[in-house]
C-alpha positions as CSV (number, residue, x, y, z in Angstrom):
1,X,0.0,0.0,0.0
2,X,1.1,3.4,-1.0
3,X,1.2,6.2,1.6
4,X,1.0,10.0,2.1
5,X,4.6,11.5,3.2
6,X,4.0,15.1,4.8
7,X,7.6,15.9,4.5
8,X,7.3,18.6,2.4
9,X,6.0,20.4,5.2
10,X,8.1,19.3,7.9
11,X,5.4,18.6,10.4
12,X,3.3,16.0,11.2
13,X,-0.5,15.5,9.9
14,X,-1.7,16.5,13.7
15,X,-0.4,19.9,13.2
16,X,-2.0,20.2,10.0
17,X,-5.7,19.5,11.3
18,X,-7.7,22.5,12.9
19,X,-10.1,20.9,15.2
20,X,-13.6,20.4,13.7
21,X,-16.7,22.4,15.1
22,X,-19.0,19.9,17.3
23,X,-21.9,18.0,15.9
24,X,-24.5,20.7,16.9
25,X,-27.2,18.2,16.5
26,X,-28.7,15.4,14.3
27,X,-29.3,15.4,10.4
28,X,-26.4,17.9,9.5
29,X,-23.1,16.4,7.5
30,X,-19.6,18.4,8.2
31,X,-18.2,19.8,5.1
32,X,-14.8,20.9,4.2
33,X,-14.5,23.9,1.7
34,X,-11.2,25.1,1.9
35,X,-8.0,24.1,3.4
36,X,-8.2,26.3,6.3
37,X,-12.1,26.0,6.9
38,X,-11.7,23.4,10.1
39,X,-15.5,22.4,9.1
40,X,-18.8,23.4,8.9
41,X,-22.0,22.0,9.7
42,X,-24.7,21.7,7.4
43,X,-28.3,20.7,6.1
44,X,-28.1,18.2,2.7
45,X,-29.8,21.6,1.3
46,X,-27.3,23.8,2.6
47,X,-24.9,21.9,0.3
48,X,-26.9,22.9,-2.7
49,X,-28.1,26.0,-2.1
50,X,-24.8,27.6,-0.7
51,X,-22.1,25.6,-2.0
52,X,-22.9,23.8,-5.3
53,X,-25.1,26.3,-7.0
54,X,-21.9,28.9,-5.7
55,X,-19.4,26.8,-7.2
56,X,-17.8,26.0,-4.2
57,X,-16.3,22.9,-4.0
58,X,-16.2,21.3,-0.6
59,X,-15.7,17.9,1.1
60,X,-17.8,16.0,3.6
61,X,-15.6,14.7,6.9
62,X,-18.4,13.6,8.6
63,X,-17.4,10.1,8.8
64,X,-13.6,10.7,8.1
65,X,-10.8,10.4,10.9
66,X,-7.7,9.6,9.8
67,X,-5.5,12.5,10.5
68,X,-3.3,11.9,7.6
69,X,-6.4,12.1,5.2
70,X,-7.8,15.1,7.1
71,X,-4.6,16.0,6.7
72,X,-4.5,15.8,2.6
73,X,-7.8,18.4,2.3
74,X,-5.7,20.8,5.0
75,X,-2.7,21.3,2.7
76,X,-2.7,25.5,1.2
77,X,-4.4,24.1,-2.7
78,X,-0.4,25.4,-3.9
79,X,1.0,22.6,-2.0
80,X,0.5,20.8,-4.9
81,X,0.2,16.9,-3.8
82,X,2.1,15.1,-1.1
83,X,5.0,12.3,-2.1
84,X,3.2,9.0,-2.5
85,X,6.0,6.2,-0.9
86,X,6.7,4.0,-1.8
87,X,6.3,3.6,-5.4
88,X,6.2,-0.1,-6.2
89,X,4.9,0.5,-9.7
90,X,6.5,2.0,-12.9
91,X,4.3,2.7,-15.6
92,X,5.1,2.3,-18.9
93,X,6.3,5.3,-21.5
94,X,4.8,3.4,-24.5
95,X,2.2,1.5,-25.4
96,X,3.0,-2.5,-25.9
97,X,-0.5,-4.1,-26.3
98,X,-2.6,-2.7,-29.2
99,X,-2.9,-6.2,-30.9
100,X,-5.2,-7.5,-27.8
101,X,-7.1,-3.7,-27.1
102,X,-7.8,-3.7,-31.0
103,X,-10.2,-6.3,-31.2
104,X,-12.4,-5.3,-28.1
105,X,-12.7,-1.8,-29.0
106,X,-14.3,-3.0,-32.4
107,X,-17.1,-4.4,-30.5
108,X,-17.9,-1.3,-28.7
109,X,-21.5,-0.2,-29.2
110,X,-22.7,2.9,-29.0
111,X,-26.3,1.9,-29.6
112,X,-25.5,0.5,-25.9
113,X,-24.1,3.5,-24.7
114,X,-27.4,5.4,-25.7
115,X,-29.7,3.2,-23.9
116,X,-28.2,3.0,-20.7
117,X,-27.5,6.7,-21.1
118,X,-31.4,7.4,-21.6
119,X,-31.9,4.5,-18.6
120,X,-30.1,6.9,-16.0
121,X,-31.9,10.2,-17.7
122,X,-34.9,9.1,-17.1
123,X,-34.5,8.8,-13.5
124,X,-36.2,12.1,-11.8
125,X,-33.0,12.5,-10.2
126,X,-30.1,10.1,-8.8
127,X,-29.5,12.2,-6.0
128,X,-28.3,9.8,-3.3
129,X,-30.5,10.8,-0.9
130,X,-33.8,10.3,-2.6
131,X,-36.2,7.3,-3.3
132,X,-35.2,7.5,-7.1
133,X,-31.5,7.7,-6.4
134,X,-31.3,4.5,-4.8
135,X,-33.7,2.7,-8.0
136,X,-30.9,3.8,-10.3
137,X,-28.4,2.1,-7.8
138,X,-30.4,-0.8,-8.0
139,X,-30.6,-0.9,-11.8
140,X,-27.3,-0.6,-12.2
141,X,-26.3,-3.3,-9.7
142,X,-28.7,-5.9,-11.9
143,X,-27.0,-4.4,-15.3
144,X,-23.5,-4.7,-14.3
145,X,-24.7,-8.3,-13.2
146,X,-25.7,-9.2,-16.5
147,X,-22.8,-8.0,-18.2
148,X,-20.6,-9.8,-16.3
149,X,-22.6,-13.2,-16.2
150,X,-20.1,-14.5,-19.1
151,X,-17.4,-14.5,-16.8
152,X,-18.2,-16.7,-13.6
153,X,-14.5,-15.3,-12.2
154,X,-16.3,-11.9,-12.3
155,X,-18.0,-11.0,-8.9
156,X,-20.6,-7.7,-8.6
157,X,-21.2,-6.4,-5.5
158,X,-23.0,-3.4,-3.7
159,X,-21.1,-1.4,-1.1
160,X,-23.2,-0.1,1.5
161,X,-23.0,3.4,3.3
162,X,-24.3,5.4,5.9
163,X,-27.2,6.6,3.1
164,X,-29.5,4.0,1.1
165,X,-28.4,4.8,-2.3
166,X,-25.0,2.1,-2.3
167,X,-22.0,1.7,-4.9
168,X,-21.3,-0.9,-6.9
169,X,-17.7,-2.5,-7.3
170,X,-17.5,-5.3,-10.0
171,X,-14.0,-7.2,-10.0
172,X,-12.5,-8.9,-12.5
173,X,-9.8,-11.2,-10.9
174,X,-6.0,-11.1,-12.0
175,X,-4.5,-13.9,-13.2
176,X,-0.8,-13.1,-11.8
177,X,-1.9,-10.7,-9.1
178,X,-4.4,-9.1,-6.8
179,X,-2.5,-5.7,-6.8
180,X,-5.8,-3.7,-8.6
181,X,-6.0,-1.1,-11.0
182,X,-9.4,0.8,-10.7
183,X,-11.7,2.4,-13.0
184,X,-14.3,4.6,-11.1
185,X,-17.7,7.3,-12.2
186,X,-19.8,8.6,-9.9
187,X,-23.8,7.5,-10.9
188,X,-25.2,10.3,-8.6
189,X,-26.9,13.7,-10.0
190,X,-27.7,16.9,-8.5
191,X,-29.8,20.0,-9.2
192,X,-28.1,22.8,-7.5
193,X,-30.4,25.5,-8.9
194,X,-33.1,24.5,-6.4
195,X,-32.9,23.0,-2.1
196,X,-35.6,20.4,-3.2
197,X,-33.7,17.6,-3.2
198,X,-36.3,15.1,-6.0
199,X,-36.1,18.1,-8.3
200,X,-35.4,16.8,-11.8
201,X,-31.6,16.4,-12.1
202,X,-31.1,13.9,-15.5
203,X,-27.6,14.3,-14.9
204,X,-26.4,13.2,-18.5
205,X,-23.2,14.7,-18.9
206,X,-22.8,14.7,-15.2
207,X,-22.0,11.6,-15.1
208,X,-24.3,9.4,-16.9
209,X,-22.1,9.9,-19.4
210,X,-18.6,8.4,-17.6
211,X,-21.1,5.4,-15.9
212,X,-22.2,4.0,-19.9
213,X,-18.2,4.4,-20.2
214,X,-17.0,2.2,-17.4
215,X,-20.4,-0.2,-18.4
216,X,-19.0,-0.3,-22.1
217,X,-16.0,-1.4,-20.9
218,X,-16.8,-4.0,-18.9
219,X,-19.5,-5.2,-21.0
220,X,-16.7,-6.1,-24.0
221,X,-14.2,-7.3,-21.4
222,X,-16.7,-9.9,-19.7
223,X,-17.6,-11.1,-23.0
224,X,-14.3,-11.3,-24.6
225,X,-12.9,-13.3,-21.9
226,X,-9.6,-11.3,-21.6
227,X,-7.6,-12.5,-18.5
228,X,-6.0,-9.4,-17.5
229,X,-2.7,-10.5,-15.2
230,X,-3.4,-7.9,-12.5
231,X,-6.8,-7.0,-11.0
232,X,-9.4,-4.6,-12.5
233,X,-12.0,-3.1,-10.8
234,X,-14.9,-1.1,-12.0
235,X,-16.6,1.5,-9.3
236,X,-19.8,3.1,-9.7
237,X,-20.0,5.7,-7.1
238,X,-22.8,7.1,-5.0
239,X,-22.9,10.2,-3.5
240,X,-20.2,12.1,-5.3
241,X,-22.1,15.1,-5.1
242,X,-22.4,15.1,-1.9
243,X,-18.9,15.1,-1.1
244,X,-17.2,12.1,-2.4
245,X,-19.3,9.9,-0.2
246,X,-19.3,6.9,-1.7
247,X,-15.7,7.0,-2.9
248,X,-14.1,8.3,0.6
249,X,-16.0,5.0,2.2
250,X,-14.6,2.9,-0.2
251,X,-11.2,4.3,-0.2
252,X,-10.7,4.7,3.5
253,X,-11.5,0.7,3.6
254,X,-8.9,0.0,1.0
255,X,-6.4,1.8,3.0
256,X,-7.1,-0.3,6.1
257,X,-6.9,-3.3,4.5
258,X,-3.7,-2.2,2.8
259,X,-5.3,-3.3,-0.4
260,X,-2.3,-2.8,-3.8
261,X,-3.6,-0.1,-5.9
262,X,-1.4,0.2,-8.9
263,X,-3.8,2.7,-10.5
264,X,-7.2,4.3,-10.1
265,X,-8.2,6.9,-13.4
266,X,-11.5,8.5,-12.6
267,X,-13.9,9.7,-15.4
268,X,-16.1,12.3,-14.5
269,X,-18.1,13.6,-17.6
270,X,-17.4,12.1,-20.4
271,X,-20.5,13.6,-22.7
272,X,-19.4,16.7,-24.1
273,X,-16.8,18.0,-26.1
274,X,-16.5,20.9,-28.8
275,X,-12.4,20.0,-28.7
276,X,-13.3,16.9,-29.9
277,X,-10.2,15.3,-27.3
278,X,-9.8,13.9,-23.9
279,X,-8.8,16.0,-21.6
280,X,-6.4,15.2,-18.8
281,X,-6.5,17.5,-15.8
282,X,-3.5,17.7,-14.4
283,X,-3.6,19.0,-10.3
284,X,-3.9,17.3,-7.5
285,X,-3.7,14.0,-9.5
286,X,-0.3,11.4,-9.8
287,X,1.9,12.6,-12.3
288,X,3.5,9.6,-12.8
289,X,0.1,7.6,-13.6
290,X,-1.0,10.9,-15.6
291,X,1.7,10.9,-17.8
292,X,1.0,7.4,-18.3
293,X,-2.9,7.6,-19.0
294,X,-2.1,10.9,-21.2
295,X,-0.1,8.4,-23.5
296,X,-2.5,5.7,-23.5
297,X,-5.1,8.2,-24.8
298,X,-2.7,9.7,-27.4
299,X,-1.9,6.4,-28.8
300,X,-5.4,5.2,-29.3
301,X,-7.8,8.2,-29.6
302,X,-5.2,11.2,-30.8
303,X,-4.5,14.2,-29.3
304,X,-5.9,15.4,-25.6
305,X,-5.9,18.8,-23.9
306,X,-5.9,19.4,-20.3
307,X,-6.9,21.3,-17.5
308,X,-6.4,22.1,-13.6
309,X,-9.6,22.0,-11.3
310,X,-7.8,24.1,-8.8
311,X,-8.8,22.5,-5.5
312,X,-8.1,18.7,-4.1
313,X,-11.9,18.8,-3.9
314,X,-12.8,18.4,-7.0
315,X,-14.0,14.6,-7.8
316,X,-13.3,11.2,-7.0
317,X,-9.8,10.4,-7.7
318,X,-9.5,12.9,-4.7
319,X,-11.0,10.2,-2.4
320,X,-7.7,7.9,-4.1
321,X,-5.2,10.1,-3.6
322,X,-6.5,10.9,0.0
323,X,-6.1,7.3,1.2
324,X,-2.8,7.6,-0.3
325,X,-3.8,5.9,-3.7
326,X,-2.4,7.0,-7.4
327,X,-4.9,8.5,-9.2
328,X,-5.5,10.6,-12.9
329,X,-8.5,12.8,-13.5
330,X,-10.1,12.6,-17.3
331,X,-12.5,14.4,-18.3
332,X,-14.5,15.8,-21.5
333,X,-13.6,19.0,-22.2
334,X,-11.7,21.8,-20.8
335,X,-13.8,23.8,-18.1
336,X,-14.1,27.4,-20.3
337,X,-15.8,25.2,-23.1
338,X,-17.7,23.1,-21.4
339,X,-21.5,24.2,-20.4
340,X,-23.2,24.5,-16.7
341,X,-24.7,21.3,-15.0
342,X,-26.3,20.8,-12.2
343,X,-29.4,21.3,-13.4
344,X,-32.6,19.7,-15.8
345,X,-30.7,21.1,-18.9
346,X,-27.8,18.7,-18.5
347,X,-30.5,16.4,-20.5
348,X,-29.8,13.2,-22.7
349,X,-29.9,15.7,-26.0
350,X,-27.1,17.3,-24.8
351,X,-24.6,14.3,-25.0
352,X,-22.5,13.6,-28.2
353,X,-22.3,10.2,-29.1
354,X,-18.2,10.8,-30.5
355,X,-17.2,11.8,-27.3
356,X,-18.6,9.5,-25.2
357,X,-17.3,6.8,-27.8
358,X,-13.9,8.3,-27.5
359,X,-13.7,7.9,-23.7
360,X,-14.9,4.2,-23.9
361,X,-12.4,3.4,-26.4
362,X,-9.8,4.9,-24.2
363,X,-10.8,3.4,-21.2
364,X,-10.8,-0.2,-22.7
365,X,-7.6,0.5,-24.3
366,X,-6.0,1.1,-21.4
367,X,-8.3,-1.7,-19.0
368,X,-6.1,-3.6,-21.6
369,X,-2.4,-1.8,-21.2
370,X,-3.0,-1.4,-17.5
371,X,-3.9,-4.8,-17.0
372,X,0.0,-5.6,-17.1
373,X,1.0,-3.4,-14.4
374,X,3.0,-4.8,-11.7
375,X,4.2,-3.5,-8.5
């Protein structure tokens, strides 16, 4: 297991934690917005109203108490990333297995990618905390079922939280190794232009659109019956905007259990693109691994751009790199050109079929080159 060294700050992780507010009283979640905001306590709507629809990106540390993760989200944002050490993994500066990836990204289907994309659309909202939100969960738990039935080595499994709506993890064993590489989306949506909380929230760019990705993916693996040598894992999280729920739970867990992770890449929006290319955000993310996803990409889709999100709070792979996990960010498009979601106009007509094509055949490519890691 990889861990967090603070020595870039010469101090240890308990200076670096302000001590949180107390829990002034039931049904309020603690939320981290900055790194010198020690925590503040809020309603589920409070999130929405004063954070989300204000572009403030924020945290919840309700439920988290490891200092050296508390830690992580108390670092000034121009601290850049910790050290990860040790690093028991090289990637590679070139890609070596086309002849394999090939052949499954012909049988991509985007005919599939539309109707799971219209599937999770139709949902009033997948807000985690709703009755609707947790249906979706439960969809997707008996899709990613069925599309793994042609591999009985393939297990799918929910991962419960605090809140009803669960993830879902669906592993695919490694034939040399248990050390895991991880491809995760959150399946959660949000409306942030309203407190009501079953307000309609489609959700399709964000992040319908990376979910039918990571679905795609497995869907050719399982069928193909690829043996990758080391582990893959496929996460569909809840909560996300809530303040990388689902993944912190998960994450946290892996840590304790000093689970391998050679690589996590985390696709967040995946629907949209006027660049027509990836793009590979580049802050608070493993440069090592990013470097490595960026020429995966390259090598099978063409050129990428990238961006910076400017805060460790900004998706998922945050919830890796917390725990002390190496994680890359890709996304759609670069923030400047992409449009405003959160809301019902992030509708299914707003996703373009080449783009979230691109991203699957990327992500199988590189379920495929990835698959060889060691360390």
């Amino acid at each position: 297991m990889r861990s967090f060294a603070l020595f870039s700050l010469g101090i240890s992780s308990a200076c670096l934690v302000k001590a949180a507010p107390s829990a002034p009283g039931a049904g309020l979640s603690l939320i981290k917005s900055s790194p010198t905001d020690p925590g503040t306590w809020v309603t589920e709507e409070q999130k929405i109203t004063e954070y989300h629809a204000k572009d403030i990106h924020f945290v919840d540390i309700t439920k988290i108490t490891d200092p050296e993760v508390l830690a992580y989200y108390s670092l000034p944002d121009e601290e850049g990333i910790p050290a990860l050490v040790p690093r028991a993994v090289t990637y590679p500066s070139n890609i070596s297995h086309r002849a394999e990836a090939e052949p499954l990204i012909a049988q991509l289907s985007t005919a599939n990618l539309q109707s799971w994309a219209k599937t999770l659309t139709d949902f009033q909202t997948r807000h985690y905390r709703t009755d609707t939100g947790l249906e979706a969960a439960n969809w997707l738990l008996i899709l990613a079922k069925s599309l793994a039935a042609p591999n009985p080595a393939i297990t799918v499994s929910s991962f419960p939280h605090s809140f009803e709506q669960p993830s879902i993890i669906v592993r695919i064993p490694g034939s040399v190794s248990s050390s895991l590489v991880i491809f995760g989306a959150h399946f959660d949506s949000i409306n942030d232009r309203t407190s009501d909380l079953n307000a309609r929230a489609p959700g399709a760019v964000d992040n319908a659109s990376g979910t039918v990705v990571l679905l795609e993916t497995l869907r050719v693996i399982a069928s193909s019956g690829f043996a990758p040598q080391s582990t893959l894992e496929f996460q569909f999280y809840a909560g996300e905007e809530g303040g990388m729920l689902g993944s912190q739970d998960i994450f946290a867990k892996y840590k304790a259990e000093s689970k391998n992770v050679l690589a996590m890449v985390n696709t967040d929006m995946a629907g949209y693109s006027p660049s027509g290319k990836i793009s590979i955000w580049t802050d608070y993310v493993d440069e090592p691994l990013t470097r490595y996803v960026r020429t995966v990409a390259e090598g099978y889709t063409g050129e990428t751009t990238e961006d910076t999100c400017g805060t460790r709070r900004c998706s998922d792979h945050n919830s890796a790199m917390s725990n002390g996990f190496p994680a890359a960010y890709v996304c759609d498009e670069k923030r400047r050109t992409a449009f405003k979601v959160h809301n019902e106009n992030d509708s299914y007509d707003k996703l373009q079929w080449d783009t979230v094509l691109r991203h699957t055949k990327f992500l199988t490519a590189f379920a495929v080159e990835a698959s060889y890691l060691s360390g």
